[in-house]
C-alpha positions in Angstrom: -41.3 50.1 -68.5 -41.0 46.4 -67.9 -38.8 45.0 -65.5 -36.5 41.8 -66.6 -37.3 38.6 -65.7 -34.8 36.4 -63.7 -34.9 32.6 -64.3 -34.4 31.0 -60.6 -31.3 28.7 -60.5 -31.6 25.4 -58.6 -29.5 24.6 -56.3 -27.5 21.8 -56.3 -27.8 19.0 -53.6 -24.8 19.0 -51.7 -22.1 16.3 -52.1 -22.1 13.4 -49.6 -18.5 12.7 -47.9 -16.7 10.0 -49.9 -16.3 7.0 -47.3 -13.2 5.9 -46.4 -12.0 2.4 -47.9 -10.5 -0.4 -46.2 -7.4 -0.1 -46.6 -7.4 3.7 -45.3 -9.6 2.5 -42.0 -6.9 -0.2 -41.0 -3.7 1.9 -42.0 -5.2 4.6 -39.5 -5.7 2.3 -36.8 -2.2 1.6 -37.2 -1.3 5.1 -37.1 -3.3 5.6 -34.2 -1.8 2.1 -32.4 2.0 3.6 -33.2 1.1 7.2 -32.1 -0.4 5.7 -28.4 2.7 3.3 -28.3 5.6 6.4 -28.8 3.6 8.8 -27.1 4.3 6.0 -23.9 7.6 5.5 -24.8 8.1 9.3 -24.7 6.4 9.7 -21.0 8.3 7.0 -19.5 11.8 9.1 -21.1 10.3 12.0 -19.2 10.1 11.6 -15.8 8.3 15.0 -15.3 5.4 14.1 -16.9 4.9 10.6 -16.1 5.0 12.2 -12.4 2.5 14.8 -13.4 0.0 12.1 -15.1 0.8 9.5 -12.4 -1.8 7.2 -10.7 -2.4 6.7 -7.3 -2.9 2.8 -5.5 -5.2 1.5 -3.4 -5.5 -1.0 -1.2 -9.1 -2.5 -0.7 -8.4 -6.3 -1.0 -10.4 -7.8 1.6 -9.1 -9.8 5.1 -7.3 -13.1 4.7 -9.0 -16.4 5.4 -7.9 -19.3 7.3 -8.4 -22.4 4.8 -6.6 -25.1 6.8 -4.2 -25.6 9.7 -1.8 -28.3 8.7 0.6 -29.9 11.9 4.4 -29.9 11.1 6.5 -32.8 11.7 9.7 -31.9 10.4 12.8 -30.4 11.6 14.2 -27.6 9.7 17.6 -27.8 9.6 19.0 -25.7 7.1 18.4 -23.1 4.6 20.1 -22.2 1.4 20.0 -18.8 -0.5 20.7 -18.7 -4.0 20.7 -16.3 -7.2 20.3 -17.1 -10.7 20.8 -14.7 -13.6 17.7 -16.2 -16.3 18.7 -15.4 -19.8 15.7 -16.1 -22.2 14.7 -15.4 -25.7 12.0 -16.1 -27.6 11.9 -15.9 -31.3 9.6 -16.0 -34.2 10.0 -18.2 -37.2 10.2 -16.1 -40.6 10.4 -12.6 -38.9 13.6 -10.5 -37.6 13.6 -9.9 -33.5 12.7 -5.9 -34.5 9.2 -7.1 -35.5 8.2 -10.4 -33.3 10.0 -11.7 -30.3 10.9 -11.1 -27.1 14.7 -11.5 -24.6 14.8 -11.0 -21.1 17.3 -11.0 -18.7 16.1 -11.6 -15.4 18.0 -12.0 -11.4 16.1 -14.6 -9.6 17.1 -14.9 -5.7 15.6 -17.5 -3.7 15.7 -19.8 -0.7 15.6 -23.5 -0.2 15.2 -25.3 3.1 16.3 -29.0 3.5 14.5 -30.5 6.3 14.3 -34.3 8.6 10.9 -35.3 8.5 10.8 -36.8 12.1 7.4 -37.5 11.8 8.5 -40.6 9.9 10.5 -41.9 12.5 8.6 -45.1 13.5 9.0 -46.5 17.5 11.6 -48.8 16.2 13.8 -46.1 15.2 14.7 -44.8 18.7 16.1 -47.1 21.6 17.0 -46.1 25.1 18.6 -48.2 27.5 17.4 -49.2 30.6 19.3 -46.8 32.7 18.5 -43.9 30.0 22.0 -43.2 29.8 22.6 -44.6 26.3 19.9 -43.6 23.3 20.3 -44.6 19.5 18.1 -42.6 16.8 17.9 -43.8 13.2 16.2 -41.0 11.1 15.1 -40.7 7.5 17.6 -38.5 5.3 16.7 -35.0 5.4 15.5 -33.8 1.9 14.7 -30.3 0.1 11.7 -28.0 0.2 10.2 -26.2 -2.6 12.4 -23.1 -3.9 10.6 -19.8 -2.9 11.5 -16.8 -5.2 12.4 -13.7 -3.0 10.3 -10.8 -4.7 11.9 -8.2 -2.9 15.1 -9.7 -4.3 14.5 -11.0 -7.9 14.1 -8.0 -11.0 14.4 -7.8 -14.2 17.8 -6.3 -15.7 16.3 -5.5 -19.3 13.6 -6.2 -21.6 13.8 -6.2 -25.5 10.9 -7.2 -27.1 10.2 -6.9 -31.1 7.3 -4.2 -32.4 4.1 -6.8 -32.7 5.2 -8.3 -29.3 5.0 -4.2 -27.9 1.3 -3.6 -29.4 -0.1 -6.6 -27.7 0.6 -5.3 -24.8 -1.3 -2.5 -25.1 -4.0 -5.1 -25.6 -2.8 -7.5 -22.8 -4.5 -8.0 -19.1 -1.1 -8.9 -18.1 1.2 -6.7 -20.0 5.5 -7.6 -20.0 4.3 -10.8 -18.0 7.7 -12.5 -16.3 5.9 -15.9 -15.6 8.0 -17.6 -17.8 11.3 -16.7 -16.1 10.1 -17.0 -12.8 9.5 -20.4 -13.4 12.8 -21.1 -14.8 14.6 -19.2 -12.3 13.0 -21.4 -9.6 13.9 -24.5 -11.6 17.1 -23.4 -12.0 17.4 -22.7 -8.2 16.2 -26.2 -7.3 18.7 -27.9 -9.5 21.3 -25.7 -8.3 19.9 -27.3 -4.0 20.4 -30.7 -5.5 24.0 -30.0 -6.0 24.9 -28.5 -3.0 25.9 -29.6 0.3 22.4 -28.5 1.8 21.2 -31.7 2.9 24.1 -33.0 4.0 24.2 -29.5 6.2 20.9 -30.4 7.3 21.4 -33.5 9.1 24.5 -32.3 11.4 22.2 -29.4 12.3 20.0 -32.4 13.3 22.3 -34.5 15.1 23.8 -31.5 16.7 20.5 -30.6 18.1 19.2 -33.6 19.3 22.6 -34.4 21.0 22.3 -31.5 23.0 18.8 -31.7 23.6 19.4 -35.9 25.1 22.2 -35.0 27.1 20.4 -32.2 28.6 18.0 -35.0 29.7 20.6 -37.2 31.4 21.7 -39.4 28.2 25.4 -39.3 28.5 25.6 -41.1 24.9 23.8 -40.1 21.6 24.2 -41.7 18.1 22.1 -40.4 15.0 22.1 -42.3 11.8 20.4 -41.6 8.5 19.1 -43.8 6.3 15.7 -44.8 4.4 
């Protein structure tokens, strides 16, 4: 009795995965980009779990070093505080404010100090009598220092900012950056110093002082003028 005869079968090499086209590769990084993107949006609606995935800060910047002393010659005489409300918007030509641009509405609060620079006052400018009873002072006109924006003061109210403008952030060393409307908000704050009385303050706060200062000395009369 003879036994049948199988023919082996070969088997077939197996299939190689189909790669992935362009267009598939970039429309999942874009899936992946959007996904990242809500996922934040969600976290930061959650309180809860932005808490429970929250980061902790540390503070190892190093001591501060003394570059240079600088003397001070001037008198300061007054100081103004001011508060701006920065309105800006940005837009991109050709595209809707969902997809590319940016608004922000921003409270800027500040100081500005107007000053005498007595350190300009040449020997010429001051004369005494000879019984020091009498003293006449003829000082420059006080002028403005630079506006300094109070941190601790100045926030942003709200921030709208189109879809690109929100993925380059992701991308960004300095994401939701408010450069631009600090610097207009000091701007603004400086023009707003030039149209005040702060100067003006400034140089009675001066007179005031140095009358009471002379006649603490013995000068009986004091006049203070202003001038270039």
């Amino acid at each position: 009795m003879t036994t049948p005869t199988t023919t082996p079968t070969k088997s077939r090499p197996a299939r190689l995965p189909a790669r992935l086209p362009g267009w598939a590769k970039v429309l999942t990084a874009v899936v992946v980009v959007l996904v990242v993107m809500f996922a934040g949006i969600r976290l930061s609606l959650l309180p809860g779990l932005r808490d429970f995935f929250g980061t902790e800060t540390h503070d190892r910047s190093g001591p501060a070093l003394l570059k240079s002393i600088q003397d001070m010659s001037r008198y300061d005489a007054a100081s103004g505080n001011f508060q701006v409300v920065v309105d800006l918007e940005k837009d991109a030509k050709y595209l809707p404010d969902a997809l590319r641009g940016t608004r922000t509405l921003y409270v800027g609060a500040g100081t500005v100090d107007a000053y005498v620079d007595l350190g300009k006052v040449g020997e010429g400018d001051v004369k005494v009598n000879e019984d020091r009873t009498t003293a006449t002072l003829h000082l420059p006109h006080a002028r403005l220092g630079t506006p300094a924006l109070d941190p601790d003061r100045s926030y942003a109210v709200s921030k709208q900012r189109g879809l690109f403008d929100r993925i380059g952030d992701l991308f960004s060393d300095n994401p939701n950056g408010e450069q631009a409307v600090q610097k207009l908000a000091v701007a603004h704050i400086g023009d707003a110093a030039k149209e005040s009385e702060l100067t003006a303050r400034a140089e009675t706060n001066t007179t005031d002082m140095l009358e009471g200062l002379l006649h603490s000395l013995g000068f009986t009369k004091v006049t203070v003028s202003y001038g270039t």
